[in-house]
N, C-alpha and C positions, 0 to 999 in steps of 0.2 A: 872375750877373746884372750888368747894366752899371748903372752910376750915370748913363748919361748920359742925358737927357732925349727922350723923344718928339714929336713934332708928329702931335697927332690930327685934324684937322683936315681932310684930307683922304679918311680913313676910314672907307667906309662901314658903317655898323652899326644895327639896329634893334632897342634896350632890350628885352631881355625880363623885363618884372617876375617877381620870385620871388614863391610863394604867400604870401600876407598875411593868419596866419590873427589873428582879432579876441579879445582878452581871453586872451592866451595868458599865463598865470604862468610862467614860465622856469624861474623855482625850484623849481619842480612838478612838472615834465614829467619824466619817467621816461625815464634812460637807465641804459647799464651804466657800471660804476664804472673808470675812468682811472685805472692805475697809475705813479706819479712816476718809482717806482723801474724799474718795468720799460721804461717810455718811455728815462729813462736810460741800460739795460745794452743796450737796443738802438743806443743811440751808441757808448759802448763796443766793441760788437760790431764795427759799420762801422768803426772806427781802429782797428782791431788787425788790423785788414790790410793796414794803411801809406793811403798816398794810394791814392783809385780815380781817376787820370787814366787817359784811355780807353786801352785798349788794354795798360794794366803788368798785370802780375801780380794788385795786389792789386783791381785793378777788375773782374778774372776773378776772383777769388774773392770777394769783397763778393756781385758779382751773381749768383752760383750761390749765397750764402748764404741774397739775397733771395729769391729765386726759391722758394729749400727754402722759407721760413720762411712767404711768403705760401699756397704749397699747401698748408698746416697749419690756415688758417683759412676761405682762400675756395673757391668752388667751382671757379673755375676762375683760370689762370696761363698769360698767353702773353706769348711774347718774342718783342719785334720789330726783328731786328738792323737796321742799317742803315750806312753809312760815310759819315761829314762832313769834307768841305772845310773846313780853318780857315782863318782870317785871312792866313795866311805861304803857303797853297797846300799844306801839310802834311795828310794824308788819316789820318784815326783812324777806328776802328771804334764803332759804336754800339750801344748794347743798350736800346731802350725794354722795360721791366717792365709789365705789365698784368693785376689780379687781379682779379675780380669775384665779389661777391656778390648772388647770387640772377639769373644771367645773363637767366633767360627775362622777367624782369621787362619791359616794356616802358618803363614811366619809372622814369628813374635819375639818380643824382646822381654827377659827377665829382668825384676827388678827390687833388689832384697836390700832387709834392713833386719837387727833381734830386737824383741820386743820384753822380753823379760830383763828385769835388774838382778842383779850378782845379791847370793845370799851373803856372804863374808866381804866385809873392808879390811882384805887383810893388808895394804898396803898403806893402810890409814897410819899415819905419825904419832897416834895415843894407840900404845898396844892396845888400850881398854875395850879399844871402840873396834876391834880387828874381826871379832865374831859379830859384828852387827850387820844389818843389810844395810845395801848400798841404794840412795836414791835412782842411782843413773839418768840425770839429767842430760850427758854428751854421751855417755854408754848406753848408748839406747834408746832414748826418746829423741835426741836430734836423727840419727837416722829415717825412725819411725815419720816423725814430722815434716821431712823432708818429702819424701813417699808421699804422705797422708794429702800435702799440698800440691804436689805434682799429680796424683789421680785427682786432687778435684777442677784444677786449670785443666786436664789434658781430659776429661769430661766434654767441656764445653768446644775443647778442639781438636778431636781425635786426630793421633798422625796415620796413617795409611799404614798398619801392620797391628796386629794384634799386642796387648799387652799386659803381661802379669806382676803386680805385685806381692812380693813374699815376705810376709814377715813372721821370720823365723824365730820359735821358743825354743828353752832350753840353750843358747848358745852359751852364755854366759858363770856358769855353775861348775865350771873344771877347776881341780886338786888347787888348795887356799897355799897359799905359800908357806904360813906356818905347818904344811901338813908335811908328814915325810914318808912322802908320796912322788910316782912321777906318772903319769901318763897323757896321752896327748888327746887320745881318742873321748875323754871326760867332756873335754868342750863342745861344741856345736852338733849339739846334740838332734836339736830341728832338723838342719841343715841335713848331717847324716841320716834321719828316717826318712825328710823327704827324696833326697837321692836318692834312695835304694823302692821307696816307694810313691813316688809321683801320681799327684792330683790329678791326673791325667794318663793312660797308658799312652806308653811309648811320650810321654812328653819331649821335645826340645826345643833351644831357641834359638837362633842365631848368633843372641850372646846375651849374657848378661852381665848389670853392676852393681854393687854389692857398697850400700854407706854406713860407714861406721864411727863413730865419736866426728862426726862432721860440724860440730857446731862451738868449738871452741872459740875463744876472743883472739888465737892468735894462731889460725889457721897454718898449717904445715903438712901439704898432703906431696909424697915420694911414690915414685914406682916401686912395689915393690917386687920381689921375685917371683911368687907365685902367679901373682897379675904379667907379669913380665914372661914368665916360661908359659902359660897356658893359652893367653892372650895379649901376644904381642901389639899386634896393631892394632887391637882396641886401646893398649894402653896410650900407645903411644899414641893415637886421636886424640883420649880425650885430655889430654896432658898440650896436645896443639889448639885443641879446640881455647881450651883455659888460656893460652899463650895470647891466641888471636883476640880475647875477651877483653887483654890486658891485666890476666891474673898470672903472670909466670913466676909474679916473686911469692905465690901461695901453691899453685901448685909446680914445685922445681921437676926440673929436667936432670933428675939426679935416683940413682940405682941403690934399692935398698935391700937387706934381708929379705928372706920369708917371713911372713906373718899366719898364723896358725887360726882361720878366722872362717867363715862362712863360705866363702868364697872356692877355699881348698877341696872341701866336700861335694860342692858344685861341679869344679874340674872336673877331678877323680873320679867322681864315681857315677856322675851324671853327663859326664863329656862335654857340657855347657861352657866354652871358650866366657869367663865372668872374672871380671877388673874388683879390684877393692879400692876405692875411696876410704882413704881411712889417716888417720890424725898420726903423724912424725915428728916427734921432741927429736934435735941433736942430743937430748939429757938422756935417750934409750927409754925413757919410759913415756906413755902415749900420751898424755899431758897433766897438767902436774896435779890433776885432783884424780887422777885416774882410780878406781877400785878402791876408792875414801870415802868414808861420810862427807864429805866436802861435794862429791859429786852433786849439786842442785841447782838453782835455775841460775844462780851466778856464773854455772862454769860455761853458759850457751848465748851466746848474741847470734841476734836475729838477722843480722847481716852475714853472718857467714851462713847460713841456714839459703840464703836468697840466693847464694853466690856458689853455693854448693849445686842447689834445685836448678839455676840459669845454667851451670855447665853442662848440666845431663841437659836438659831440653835441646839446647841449641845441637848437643853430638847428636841426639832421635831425631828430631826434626830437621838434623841435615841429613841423616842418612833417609829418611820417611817421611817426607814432610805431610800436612793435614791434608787430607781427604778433599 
């Protein structure tokens, strides 16, 4: 994901409010139970097989892991390779992941996270280490794990609406900061083929939400603009739902930039009204091991993992609750 900001401005898009249902008690609403620990050993899992930058070794094995692990839970798993242009003209392979539950459902809900780690630390604090790859232990594999835990609870308790999750390759791999370069369209790379070409013709979804570095120890998740102009009243739910949970001092009721992230390609070009969940330092940068070697299993508690995975359940399951 880039830091660097968007102009929306010229973007055409038409809000689609999310359902609003009236006197919903949060705290009520019947989901299945979000394991901390197992959200956890799923990150685990993804850094034990080194960096997944497109194309090495360990991003061929991570996504044959993924792949096993989702046909475990959903009904169905399709991979949608594809090859991306980077920033420098350099051509890597891509593997979009797509699992669904309850496929024949007609309305459905999106549910994305990036699966690949960033080739360059260029924000790392030893220049030395600025061309190495990055673990992405909250870049990436928290998202992922989050996901990976919610299809196997929401297995056992399907809610009443179809559901997809996505996880998106290539997001990660846009212009290194040491480069003197600028482009925007480098980053989410997934994201962009899937839009344009959908695992499904004519796909769409009622809406979708989008986690990203969600597992940090000192959680800070803001509205931020693009979530905000695409999908108002999703954000704003699940920003109530967190409130009602007793998370309001994590996730604030506070407006922030665009963020240049998965989420935006989803909009735009796929018309998918989709929220980003995604990690907000006051310091401007997304937290402080962001795009570092540093990024690994330190930079993720399993409690924010549980508290991330409890807020989406309880928003699906108020709006769809189980079968």
């Amino acid at each position: 994901m880039a830091a660097c900001l968007l102009t929306l401005a010229g973007c055409k898009h038409n809000p689609t409010p999310a359902p609003q249902p009236t006197g919903v008690d949060y705290t009520q609403v019947a989901t299945p139970e979000f394991s901390a620990d197992s959200a956890y050993a799923y990150v685990e899992a993804q850094l034990a097989f080194g960096h997944r930058t497109p194309g090495s070794r360990g991003w061929q094995q991570c996504g044959d892991y993924l792949v096993q692990k989702m046909r475990q839970w959903c009904d169905t798993v399709i991979e949608q390779p594809f090859n991306a242009t980077l920033w420098d003209g350099s051509t890597v392979p891509g593997r979009n992941i797509i699992a669904s539950l309850n496929p024949q459902a007609e309305r459905r809900l999106l549910l994305g996270a990036h699966w690949d780690s960033r080739l360059w630390a260029d924000h790392d604090r030893d220049k030395g280490k600025q061309r190495q790859p990055v673990p992405g232990a909250n870049d990436g594999a928290s998202g992922i794990a989050v996901l990976m835990e919610m299809a196997r609870v929401m297995s056992q308790m399907p809610p009443s609406v179809g559901v997809d999750f996505i996880f998106f390759d290539v997001e990660d791999q846009g212009v290194p900061s040491w480069a003197d370069e600028h482009d925007e369209d480098a980053w989410c790379k997934g994201s962009q083929h899937w839009a344009r070409n959908r695992h499904v013709p004519y796909y769409t979804a009622v809406y979708g939400i989008l986690l990203d570095m969600v597992g940090t120890h000192q959680p800070r998740f803001t509205k931020e603009e693009v979530s905000r102009t695409f999908a108002p009243g999703l954000t704003d739910k699940i920003w109530s739902v967190a409130a009602a949970l007793g998370h309001g001092n994590i996730f604030l009721s506070k407006n922030t930039d665009p963020i240049l992230d998965d989420h935006f390609y989803v909009n735009r070009l796929a018309g998918i009204p989709m929220v980003d969940i995604v990690q907000n330092n006051p310091s401007g940068s997304f937290f402080e091991h962001w795009h570092t070697t540093q990024d690994d299993l330190q930079s993720v508690s399993a409690e924010t993992l549980r508290l991330v995975g409890t807020v989406v359940l309880k928003t699906l399951y108020g709006d769809y609750p189980a079968k």
